[in-house]
C-alpha positions in Angstrom: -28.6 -9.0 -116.4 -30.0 -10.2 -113.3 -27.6 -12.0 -110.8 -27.2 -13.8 -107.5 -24.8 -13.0 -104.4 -23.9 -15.9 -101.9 -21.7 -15.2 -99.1 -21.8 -11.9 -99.8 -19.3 -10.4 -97.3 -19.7 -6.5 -97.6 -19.9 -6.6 -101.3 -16.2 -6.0 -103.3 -17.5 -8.8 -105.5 -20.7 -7.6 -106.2 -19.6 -4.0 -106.6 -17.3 -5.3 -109.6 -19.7 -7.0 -111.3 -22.4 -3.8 -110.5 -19.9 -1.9 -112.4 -19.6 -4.0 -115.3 -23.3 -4.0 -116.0 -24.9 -6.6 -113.8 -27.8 -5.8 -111.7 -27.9 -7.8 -108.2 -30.9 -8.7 -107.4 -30.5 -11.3 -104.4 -27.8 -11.4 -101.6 -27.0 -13.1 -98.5 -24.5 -12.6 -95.9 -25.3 -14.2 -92.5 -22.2 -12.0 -90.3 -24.0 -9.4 -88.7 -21.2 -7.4 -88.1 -21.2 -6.6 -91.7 -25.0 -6.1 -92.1 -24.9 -2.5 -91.7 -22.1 -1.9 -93.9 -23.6 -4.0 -96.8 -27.2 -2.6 -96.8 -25.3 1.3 -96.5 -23.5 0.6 -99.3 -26.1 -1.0 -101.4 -29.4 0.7 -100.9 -31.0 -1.0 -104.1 -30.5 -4.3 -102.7 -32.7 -6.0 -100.2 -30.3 -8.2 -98.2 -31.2 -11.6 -96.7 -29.7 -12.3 -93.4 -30.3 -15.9 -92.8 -27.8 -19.2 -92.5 -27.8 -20.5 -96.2 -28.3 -23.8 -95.0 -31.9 -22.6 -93.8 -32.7 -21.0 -97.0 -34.6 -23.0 -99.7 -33.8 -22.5 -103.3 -37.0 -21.8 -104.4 -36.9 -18.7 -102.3 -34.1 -17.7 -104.4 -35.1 -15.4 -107.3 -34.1 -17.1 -110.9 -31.3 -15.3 -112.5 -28.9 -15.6 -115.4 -25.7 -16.1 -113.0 -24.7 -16.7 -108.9 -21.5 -15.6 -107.5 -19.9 -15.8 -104.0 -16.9 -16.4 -101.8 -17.8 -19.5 -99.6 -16.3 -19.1 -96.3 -12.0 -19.6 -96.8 -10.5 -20.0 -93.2 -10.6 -23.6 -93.6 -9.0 -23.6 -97.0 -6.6 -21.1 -95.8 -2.6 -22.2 -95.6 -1.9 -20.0 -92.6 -5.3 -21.4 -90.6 -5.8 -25.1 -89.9 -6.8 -25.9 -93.3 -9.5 -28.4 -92.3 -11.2 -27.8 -95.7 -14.0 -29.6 -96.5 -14.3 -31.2 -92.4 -14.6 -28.3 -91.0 -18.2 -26.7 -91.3 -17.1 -23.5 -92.9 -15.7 -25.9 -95.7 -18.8 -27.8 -95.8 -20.5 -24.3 -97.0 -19.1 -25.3 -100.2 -21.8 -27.7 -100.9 -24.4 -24.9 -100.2 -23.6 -22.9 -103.0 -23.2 -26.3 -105.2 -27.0 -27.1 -104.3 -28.1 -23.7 -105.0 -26.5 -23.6 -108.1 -27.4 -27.1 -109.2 -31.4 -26.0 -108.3 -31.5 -22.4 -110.2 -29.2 -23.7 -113.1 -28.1 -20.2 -114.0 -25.7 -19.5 -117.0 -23.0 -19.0 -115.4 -21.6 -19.1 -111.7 -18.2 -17.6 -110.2 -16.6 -19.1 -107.2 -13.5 -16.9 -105.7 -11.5 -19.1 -102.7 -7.9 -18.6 -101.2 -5.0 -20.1 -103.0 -4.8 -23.0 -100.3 -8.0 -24.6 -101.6 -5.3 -26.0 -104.2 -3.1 -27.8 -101.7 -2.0 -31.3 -101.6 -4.1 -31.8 -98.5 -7.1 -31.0 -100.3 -7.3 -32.0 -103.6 -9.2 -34.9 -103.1 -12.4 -32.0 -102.0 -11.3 -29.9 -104.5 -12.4 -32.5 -107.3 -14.8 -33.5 -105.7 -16.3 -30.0 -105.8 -15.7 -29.6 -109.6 -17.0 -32.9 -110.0 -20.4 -31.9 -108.6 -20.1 -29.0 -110.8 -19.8 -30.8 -113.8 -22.5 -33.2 -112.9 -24.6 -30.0 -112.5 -24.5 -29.1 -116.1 -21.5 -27.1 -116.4 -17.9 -26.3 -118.2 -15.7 -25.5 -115.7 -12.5 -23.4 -115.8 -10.3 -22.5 -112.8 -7.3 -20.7 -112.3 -5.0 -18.7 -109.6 -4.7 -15.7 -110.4 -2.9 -12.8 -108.8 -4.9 -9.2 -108.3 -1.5 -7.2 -108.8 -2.2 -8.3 -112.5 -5.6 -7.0 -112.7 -4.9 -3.1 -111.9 -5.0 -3.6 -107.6 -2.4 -2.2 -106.0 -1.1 -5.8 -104.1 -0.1 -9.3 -104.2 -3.2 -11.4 -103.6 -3.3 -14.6 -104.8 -6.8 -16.1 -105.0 -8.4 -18.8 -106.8 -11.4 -18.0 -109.4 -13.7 -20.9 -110.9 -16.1 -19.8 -113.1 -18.8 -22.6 -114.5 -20.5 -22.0 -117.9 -23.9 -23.4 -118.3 -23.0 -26.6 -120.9 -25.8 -25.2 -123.4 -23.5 -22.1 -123.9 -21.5 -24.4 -126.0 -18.0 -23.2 -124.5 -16.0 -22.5 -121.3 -14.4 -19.3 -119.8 -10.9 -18.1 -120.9 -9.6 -15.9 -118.5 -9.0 -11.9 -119.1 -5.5 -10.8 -119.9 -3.5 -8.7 -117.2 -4.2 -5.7 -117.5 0.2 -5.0 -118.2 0.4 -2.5 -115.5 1.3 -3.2 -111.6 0.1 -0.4 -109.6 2.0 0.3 -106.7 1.1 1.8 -103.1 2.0 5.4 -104.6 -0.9 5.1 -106.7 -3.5 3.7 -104.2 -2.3 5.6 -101.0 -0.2 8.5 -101.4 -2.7 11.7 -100.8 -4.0 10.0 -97.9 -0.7 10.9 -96.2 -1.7 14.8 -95.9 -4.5 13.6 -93.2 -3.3 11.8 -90.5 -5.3 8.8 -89.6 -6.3 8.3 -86.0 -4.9 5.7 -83.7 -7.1 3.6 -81.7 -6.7 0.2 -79.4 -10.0 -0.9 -79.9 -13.3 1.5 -80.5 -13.1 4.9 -80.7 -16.1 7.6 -81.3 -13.4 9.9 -82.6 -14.2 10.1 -86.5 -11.5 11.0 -89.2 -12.0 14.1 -91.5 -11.6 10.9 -93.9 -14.2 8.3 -93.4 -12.6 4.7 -92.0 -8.9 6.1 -91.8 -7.8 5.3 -88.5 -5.9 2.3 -87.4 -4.8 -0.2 -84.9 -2.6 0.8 -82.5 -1.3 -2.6 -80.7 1.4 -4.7 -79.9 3.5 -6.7 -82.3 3.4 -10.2 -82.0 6.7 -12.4 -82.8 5.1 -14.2 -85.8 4.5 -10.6 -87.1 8.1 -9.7 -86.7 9.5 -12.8 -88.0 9.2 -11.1 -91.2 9.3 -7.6 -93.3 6.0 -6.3 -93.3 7.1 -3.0 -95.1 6.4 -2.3 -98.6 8.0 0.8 -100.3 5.9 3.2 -102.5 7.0 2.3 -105.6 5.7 -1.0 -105.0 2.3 -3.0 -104.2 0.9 -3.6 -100.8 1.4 -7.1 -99.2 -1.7 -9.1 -99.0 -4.6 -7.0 -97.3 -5.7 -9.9 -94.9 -8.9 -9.9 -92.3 -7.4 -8.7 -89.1 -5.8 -5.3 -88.0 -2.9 -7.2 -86.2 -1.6 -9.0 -89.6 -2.4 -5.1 -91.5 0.6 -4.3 -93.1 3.1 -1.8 -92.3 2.5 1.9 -93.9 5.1 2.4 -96.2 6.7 5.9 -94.9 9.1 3.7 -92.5 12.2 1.7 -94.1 11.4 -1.7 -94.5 12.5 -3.6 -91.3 15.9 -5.0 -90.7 16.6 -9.0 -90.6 18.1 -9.6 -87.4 18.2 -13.8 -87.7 16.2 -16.6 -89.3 12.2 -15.6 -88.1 13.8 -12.1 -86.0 13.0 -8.7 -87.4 13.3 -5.4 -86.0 12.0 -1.9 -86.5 14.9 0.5 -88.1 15.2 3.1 -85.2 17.0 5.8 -87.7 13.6 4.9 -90.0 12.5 8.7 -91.0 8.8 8.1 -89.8 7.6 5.8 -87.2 5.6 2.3 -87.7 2.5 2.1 -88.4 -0.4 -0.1 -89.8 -2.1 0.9 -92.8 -5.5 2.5 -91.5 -8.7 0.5 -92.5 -9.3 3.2 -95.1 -6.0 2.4 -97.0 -6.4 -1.1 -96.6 -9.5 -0.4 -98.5 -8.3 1.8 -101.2 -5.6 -0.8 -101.6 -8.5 -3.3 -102.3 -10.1 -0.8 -104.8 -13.1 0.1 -102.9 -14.1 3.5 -103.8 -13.5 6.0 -101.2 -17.4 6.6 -100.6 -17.7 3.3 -100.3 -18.2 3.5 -96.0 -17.1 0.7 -93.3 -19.7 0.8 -90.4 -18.2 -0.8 -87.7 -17.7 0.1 -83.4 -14.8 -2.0 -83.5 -11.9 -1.6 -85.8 -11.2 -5.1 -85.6 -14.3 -5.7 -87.5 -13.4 -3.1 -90.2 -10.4 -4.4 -90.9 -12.1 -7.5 -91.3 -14.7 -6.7 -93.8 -12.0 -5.2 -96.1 -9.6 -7.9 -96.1 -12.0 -10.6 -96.6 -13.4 -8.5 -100.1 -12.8 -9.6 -103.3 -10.8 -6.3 -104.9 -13.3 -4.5 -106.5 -11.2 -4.1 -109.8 -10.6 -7.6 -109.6 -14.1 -8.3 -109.9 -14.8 -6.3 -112.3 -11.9 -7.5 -114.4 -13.4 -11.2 -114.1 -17.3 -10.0 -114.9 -16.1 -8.0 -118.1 -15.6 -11.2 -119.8 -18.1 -13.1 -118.8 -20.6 -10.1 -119.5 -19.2 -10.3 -123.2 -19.4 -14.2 -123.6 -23.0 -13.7 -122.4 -23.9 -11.0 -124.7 -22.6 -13.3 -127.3 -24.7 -16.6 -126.0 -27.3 -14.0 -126.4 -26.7 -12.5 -130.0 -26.6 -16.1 -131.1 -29.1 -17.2 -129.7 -31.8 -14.3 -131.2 -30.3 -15.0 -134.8 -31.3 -18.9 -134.5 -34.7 -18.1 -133.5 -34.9 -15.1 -136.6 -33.4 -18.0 -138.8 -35.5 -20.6 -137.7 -38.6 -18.4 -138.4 -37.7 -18.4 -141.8 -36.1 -21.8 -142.1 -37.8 -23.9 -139.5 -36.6 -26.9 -141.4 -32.8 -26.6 -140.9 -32.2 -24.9 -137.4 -33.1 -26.7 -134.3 -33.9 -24.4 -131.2 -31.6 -27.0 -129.8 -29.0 -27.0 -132.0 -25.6 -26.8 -130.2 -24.5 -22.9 -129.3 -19.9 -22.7 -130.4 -18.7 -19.0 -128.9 
């Protein structure tokens, strides 16, 4: 099954739906500093490199579904939430118009929890309005990736749009009933010991991406516990090594007064971020999956603007089982209709 990848970051959300059994056959990621990491880790996949806005749908390749992760930092709560004024959040309507133009089965959406605000609600149905008028069924949802076997809590917002000729609209998978925890995710990595650098560094890890930042903490980053134990999941990976969160071999840090936190001194280990490797692991990327990067900076980035792999993957099970379905259906009306062209209409309405 043939499918389309907008905004393609380094590929968590393609990777998911790779391992569910869709073939990518198109993607586009216009960062450069994440060129070298996509097309290393996807070899089949021939990536393009422009600005969307300059790429015409017709050069797009027709598939059976598109999915992508327009630009969040203006939808973001934390950010300035511009949304849809800001030009990032106008890339929205880039994905719309490529959508609306290749009229796939089925598209997937994945935003930050913030595109759900007050502030912007007003953009937000406007957006599903325009998917509607497109030709879909859409369903949306928040959902959290601790519920989907990934090892944090990362609250993001999934709309997926069913072409209306399907005849139904995607339900949403069930958790998966387990909450891994950082144990699970990160706990060999702690017989290496991951590299501390400021900025670039040629020294290379026996393990591939696991070094980490070794900075200052700023006082919005101590105005609150950034420590997880091991028995539970990771905070929210997020796309900068100064926000990474704290590796959980320290105690959790100590509340001082209302936005004042301070590191434990008699803490058996020292603070320390979570290397760019773990961060990954934590976001289910396979550990040959390989960051290139010359600043760390950049690999903390990729990973923490990824859709977790298992999330993904989670999301494009069902839908690859609804399609199937569409499918089956639709081979036993034409088998029917060569025997009883009378009764069923090749345009007969499709119920899943």
């Amino acid at each position: 099954m043939n499918i389309v990848s907008l905004f393609s970051g380094c590929g968590g959300l393609d990777l998911g739906f790779q391992k569910a059994g869709f073939n990518i056959i198109f993607a586009n990621e216009y960062d450069k500093s994440i060129w070298d990491t996509y097309e290393f880790n996807h070899t089949n996949i021939n990536l393009d490199k422009r600005d969307i806005r300059s790429i015409k749908s017709s050069e797009i390749p027709d598939c059976i579904g598109i999915i992508g992760g327009p630009p969040c930092q203006s939808w973001s709560e934390a950010g300035a939430g511009r949304g849809i004024n800001d030009a990032r959040g106008k890339l929205f309507y880039e994905y719309i118009r490529i959508v609306q133009d290749k009229k796939p089965l089925f598209f997937v959406a994945e935003n930050v929890s913030g595109i759900l605000s007050e502030r912007h609600s007003h953009a937000f149905a406007n957006i599903l309005a325009m998917f509607k008028e497109s030709g879909y069924e859409i369903a949306y949802k928040l959902l959290n990736a601790v519920n989907f076997n990934v090892p944090q809590d990362r609250k993001r917002v999934i709309i997926v749009g069913y072409r209306q000729d399907i005849g139904g609209i995607f339900e949403f998978p069930q958790d998966s009933g387990k909450i891994p925890t950082l144990k699970d995710a990160i706990y060999d990595l702690s017989l290496v010991e991951p590299i501390a650098i400021t900025k670039s560094n040629q020294t290379i890890s026996t393990i591939p991406n696991h070094e980490y930042l070794d900075s200052s903490f700023s006082s919005i980053y101590m105005s609150r516990n950034r420590v997880r134990n091991w028995d539970e999941p990771s905070f929210t990976i997020q796309a900068g090594g100064r926000h990474a969160p704290i590796h959980p071999q320290a105690n959790k840090m100590i509340f001082v007064e209302k936005d004042k936190r301070i590191f434990d001194p008699n803490s058996p280990k020292p603070y320390r971020r979570l290397s760019v490797r773990e961060c990954a692991r934590i976001q289910t990327f396979p550990d040959e999956f390989i960051f290139k990067y010359s600043n760390i900076n950049d690999g903390y980035k990729m990973v923490g603007n990824a859709v977790p792999v298992n999330f993904a993957e989670a999301i494009a099970r069902k839908i690859i089982l609804d399609i199937q379905d569409y499918q089956s259906i639709g081979i036993c009306r034409r088998l029917r209709q060569l025997r009883y062209p009378e009764q069923i209409s090749l345009f007969s309405p499709i119920i899943i």
